[in-house]
C-alpha positions as CSV (number, residue, x, y, z in Angstrom):
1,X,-15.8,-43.9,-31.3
2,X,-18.3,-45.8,-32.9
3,X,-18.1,-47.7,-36.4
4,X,-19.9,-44.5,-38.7
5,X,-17.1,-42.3,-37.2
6,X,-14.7,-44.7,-37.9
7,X,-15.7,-45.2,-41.5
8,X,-15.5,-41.8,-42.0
9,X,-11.8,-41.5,-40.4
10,X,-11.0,-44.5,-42.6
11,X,-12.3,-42.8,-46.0
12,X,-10.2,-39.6,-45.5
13,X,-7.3,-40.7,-44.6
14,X,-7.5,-42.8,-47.8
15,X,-8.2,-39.6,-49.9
16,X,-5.3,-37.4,-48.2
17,X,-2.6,-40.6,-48.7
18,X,-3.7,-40.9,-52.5
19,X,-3.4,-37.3,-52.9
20,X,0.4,-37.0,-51.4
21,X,1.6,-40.2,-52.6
22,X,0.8,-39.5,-56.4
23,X,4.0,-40.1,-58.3
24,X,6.0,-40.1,-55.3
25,X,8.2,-43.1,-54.9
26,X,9.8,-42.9,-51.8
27,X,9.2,-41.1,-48.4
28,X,10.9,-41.2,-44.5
29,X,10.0,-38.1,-42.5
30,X,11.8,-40.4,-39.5
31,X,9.0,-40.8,-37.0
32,X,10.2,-40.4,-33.6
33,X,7.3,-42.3,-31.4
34,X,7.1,-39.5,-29.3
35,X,7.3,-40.0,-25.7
36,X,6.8,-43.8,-26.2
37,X,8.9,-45.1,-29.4
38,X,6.9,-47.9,-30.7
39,X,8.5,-51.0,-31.4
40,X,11.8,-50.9,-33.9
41,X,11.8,-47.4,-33.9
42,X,14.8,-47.0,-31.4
43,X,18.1,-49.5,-30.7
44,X,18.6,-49.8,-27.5
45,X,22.3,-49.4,-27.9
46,X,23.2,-46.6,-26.5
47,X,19.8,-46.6,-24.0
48,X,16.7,-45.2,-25.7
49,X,13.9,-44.2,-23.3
50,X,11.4,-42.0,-24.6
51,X,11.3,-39.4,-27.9
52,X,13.8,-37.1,-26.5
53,X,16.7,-39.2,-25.0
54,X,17.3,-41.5,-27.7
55,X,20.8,-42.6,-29.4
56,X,20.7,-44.2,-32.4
57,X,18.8,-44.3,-35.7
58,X,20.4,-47.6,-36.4
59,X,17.7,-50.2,-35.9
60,X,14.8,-47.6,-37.0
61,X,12.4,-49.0,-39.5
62,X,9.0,-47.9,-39.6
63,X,6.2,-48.9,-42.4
64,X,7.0,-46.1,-45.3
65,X,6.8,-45.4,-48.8
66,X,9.8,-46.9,-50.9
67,X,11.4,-49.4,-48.7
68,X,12.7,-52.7,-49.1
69,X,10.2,-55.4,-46.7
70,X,11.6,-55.5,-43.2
71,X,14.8,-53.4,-44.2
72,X,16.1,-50.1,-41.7
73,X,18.7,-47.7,-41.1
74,X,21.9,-48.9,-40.5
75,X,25.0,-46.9,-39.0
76,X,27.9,-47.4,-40.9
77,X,31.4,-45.8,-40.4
78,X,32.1,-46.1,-36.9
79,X,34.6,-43.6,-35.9
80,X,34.0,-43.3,-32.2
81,X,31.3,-43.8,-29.2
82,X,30.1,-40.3,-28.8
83,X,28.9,-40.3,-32.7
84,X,25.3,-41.2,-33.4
85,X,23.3,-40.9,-36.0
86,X,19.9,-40.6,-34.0
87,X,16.1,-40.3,-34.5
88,X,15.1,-36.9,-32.4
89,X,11.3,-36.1,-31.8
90,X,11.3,-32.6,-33.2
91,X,11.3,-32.5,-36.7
92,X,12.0,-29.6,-39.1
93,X,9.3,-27.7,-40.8
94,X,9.3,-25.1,-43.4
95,X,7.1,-22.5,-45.4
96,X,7.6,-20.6,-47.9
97,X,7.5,-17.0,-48.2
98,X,3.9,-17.1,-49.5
99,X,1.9,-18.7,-46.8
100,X,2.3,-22.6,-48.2
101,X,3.4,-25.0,-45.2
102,X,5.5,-28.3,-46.7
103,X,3.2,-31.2,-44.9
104,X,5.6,-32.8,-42.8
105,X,5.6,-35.4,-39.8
106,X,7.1,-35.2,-36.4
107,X,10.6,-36.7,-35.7
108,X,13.4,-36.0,-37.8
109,X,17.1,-37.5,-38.1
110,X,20.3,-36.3,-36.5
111,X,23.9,-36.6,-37.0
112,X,25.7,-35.1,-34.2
113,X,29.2,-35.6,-32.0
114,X,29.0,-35.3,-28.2
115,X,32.2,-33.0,-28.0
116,X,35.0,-32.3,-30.4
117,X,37.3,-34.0,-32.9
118,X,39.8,-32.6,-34.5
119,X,39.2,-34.6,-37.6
120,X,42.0,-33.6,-40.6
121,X,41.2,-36.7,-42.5
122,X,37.9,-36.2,-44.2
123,X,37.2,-39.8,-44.7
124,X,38.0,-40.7,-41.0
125,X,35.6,-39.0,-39.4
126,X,32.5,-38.8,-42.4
127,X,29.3,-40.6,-40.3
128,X,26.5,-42.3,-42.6
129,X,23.4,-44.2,-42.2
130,X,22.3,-46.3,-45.4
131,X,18.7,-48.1,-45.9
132,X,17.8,-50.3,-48.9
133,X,14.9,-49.1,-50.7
134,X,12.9,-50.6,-53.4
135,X,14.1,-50.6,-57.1
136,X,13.4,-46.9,-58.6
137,X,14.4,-46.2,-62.0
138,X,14.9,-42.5,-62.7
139,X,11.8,-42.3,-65.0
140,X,12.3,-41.2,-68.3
141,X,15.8,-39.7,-67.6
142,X,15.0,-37.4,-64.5
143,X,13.7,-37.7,-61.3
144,X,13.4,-35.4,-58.1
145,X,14.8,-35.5,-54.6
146,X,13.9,-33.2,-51.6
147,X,14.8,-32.9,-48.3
148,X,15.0,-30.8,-45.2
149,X,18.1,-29.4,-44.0
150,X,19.5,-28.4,-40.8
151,X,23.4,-28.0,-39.6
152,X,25.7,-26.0,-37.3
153,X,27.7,-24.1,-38.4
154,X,31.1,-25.6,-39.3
155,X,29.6,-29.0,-40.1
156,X,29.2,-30.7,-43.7
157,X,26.4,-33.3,-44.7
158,X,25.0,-34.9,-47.2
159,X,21.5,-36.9,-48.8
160,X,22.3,-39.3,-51.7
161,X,20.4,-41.7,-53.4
162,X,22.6,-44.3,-55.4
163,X,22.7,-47.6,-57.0
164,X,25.4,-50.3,-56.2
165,X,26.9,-52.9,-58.4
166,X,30.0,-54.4,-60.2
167,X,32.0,-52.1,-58.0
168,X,30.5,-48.4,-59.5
169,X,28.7,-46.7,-57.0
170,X,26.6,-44.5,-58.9
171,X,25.4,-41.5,-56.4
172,X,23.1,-38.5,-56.7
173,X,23.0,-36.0,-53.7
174,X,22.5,-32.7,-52.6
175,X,23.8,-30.8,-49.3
176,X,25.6,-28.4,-47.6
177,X,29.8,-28.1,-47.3
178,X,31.2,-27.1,-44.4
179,X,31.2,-23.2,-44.9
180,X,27.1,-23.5,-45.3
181,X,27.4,-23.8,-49.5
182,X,24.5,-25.5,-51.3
183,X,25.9,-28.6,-53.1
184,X,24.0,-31.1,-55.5
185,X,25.7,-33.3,-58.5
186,X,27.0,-37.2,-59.2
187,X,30.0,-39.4,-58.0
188,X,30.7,-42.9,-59.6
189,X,32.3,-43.3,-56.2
190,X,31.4,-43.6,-52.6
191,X,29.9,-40.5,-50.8
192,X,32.9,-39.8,-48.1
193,X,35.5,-40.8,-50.6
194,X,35.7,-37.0,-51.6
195,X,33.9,-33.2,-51.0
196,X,32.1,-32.4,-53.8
197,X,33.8,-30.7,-56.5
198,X,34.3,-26.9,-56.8
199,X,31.6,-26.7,-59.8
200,X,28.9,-28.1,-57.7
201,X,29.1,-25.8,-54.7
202,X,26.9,-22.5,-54.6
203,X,28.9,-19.6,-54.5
204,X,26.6,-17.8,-51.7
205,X,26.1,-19.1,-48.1
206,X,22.9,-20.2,-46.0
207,X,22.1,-19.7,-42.4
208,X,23.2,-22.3,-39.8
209,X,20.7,-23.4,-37.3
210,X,17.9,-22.4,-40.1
211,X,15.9,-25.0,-41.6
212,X,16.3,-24.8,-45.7
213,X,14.2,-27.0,-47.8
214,X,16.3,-28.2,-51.0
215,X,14.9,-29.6,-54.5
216,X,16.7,-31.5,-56.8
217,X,15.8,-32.6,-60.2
218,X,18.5,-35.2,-61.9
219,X,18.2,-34.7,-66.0
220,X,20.0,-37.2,-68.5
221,X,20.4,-35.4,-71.9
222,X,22.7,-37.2,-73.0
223,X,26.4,-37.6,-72.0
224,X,28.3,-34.2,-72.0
225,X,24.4,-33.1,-71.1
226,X,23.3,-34.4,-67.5
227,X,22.3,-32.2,-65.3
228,X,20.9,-31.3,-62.1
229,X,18.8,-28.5,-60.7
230,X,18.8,-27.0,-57.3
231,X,15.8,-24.7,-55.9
232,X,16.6,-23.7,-52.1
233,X,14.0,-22.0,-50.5
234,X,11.4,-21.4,-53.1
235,X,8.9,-18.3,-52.9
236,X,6.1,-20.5,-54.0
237,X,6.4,-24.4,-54.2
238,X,3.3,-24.9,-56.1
239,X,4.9,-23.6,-58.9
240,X,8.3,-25.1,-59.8
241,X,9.7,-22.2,-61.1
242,X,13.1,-21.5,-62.5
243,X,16.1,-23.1,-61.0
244,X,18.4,-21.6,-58.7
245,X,21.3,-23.1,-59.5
246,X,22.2,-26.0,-62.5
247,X,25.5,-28.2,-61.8
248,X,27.1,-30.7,-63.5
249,X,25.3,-34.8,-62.8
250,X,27.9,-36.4,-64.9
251,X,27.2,-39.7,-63.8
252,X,23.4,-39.9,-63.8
253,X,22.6,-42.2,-66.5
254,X,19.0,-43.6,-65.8
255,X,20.0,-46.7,-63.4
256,X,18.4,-48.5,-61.5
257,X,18.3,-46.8,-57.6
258,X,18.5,-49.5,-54.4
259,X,19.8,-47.3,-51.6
260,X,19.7,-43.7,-49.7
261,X,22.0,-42.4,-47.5
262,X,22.3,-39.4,-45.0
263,X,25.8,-38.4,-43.7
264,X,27.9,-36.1,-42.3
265,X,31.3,-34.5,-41.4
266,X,31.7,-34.7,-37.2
267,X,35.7,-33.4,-37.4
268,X,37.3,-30.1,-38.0
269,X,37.2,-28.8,-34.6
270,X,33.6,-28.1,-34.2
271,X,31.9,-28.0,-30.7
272,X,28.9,-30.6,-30.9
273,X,28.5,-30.6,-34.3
274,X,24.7,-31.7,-35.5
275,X,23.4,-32.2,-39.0
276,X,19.5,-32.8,-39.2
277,X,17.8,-34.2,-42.5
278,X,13.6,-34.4,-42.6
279,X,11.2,-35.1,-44.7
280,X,13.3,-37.2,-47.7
281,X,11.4,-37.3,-50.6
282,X,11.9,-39.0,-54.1
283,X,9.6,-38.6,-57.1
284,X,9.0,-38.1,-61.0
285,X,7.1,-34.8,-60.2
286,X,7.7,-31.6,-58.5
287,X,4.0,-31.6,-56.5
288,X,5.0,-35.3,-55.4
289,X,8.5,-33.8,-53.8
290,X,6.9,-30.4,-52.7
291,X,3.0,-31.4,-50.8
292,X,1.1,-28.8,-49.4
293,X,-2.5,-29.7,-47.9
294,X,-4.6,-29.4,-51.4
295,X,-7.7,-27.3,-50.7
296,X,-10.6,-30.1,-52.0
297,X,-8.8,-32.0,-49.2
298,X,-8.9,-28.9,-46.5
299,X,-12.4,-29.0,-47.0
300,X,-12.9,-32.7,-47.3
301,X,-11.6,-32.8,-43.8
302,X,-13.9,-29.6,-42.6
303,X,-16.8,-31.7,-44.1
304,X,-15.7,-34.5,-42.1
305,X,-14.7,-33.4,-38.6
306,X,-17.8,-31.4,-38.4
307,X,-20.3,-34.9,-39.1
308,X,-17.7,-36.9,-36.3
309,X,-19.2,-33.6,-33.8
310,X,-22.6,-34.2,-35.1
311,X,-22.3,-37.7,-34.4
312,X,-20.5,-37.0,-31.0
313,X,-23.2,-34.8,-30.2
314,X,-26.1,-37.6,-31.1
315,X,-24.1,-40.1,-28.8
């Protein structure tokens, strides 16, 4: 390719990043490396050989938006040697019932058992991943989280973003329980020290196997007044619309975030139980949390890759 093609290669990918990344503070849509994992994107431990026989997202730390210099996933919780949190090539992807594709990036990350555990104590057998991320203040007393979601059926997992510090772990998540209820609000403990209370589970259930795509937005009005809002599945994500569901976010008070987590529930009896989260998301906007190619830059790129075939065909 020669250097006008690259220039002009170079100049949109500049003008699609700036147009995702506007107000969004952190992103991970867990690139998988495909058949050849670039380096740090894999432990070895268990063996990791190509995109679709790998182990372990421990170790995983590609460049992305939000993330402490040098910093990756780390398994925590070890309960036994047939859990793994794992990077898997395929990731989720999700429309919404009016023709508006979530842009999203392959690879995704797993939770899964190889087997079954019987699992009565909840706190035994709750498998997490945590990454440092940069400092992010919830801006102005609210702030939005998104994420992917897929589970079987049986199997309980969470995304939380939280802050650490003189013992108070302040956590914000959303989720699904066990029976496949939507779940969002605040602990001022640690995320597998409890289920979430019975005010901040949906009444109706969602699909196993089915990939949902979950918005959060954390409010702080005030104590006796902190909120959080849950859209699942949204008709039209360019416009944010009313909220499916409002919960309790007691303990959202406007700190200081420096951590993420992704876990989930491998007991209770469940046959190779798998939780997938993609596409993680955090911003002070609902476009930054929801982005959909923008049309000026559908026909930037049109523009674009027809003058790389004119200058193909010159060659």
């Amino acid at each position: 390719m020669n250097t006008k093609c690259r220039l002009i290669l170079v100049m949109l990918t500049g003008m699609f990043t700036s147009a995702l990344q506007a107000d969004l503070l952190l992103y991970d849509g867990f690139a998988a490396g495909g058949e050849n994992p670039g380096s740090g994107e894999y432990q070895t431990e268990p063996n990791s050989t190509n995109g679709t026989n790998n182990n372990a997202l421990h170790g995983q730390s590609p460049s992305a938006l939000g993330f402490s210099t040098n910093d990756e996933w780390r398994n925590l919780d070890t309960v036994a040697g047939t859990v793994h949190p794992r990077a898997i090539n395929n990731g989720l992807t999700w429309s919404d019932s009016s023709g508006n594709s979530l842009i999203t990036s392959p690879g995704a990350a797993e939770i899964f058992r190889s087997g079954t555990q019987s699992g009565a104590d909840y706190n035994a057998q709750f498998k997490r991943a945590t990454r440092k991320i940069v400092g992010i203040d919830g801006p102005s007393g609210e702030f939005y989280l998104s994420g992917l979601f897929q589970f079987k059926a049986g199997v309980e997992g969470r995304l939380k973003i939280f802050t650490t510090g003189a013992g108070d772990d302040r956590s914000h998540y959303i989720g699904f329980s066990d029976a496949g209820n939507l779940i969002g609000g605040s602990f001022n403990n640690d995320l597998r020290n409890a289920a979430a209370p019975a005010e901040n589970t949906s009444a109706e259930t969602f699909a196993a196997d089915t990939t949902h795509f979950v918005v959060a937005r954390f409010v702080d009005g005030g104590f006796g007044n902190r909120t959080v809002d849950l859209w699942i599945n949204p008709n039209d994500i360019t416009s944010q619309g009313t909220a499916d569901y409002t919960f309790d976010a007691n303990y959202f008070d406007g700190h200081t975030f420096d951590s993420i987590t992704i876990g989930a529930h491998m007991g209770k009896n469940v046959s190779n139980p798998s939780f997938i989260i993609d596409e993680v998301r955090v911003g002070t906007t609902w476009d930054s949390v929801t982005p959909i190619p923008e049309p000026g830059t559908l026909i930037l790129l049109g523009i674009s890759l027809g003058t790389l075939w004119l200058f193909r065909r010159r060659k």
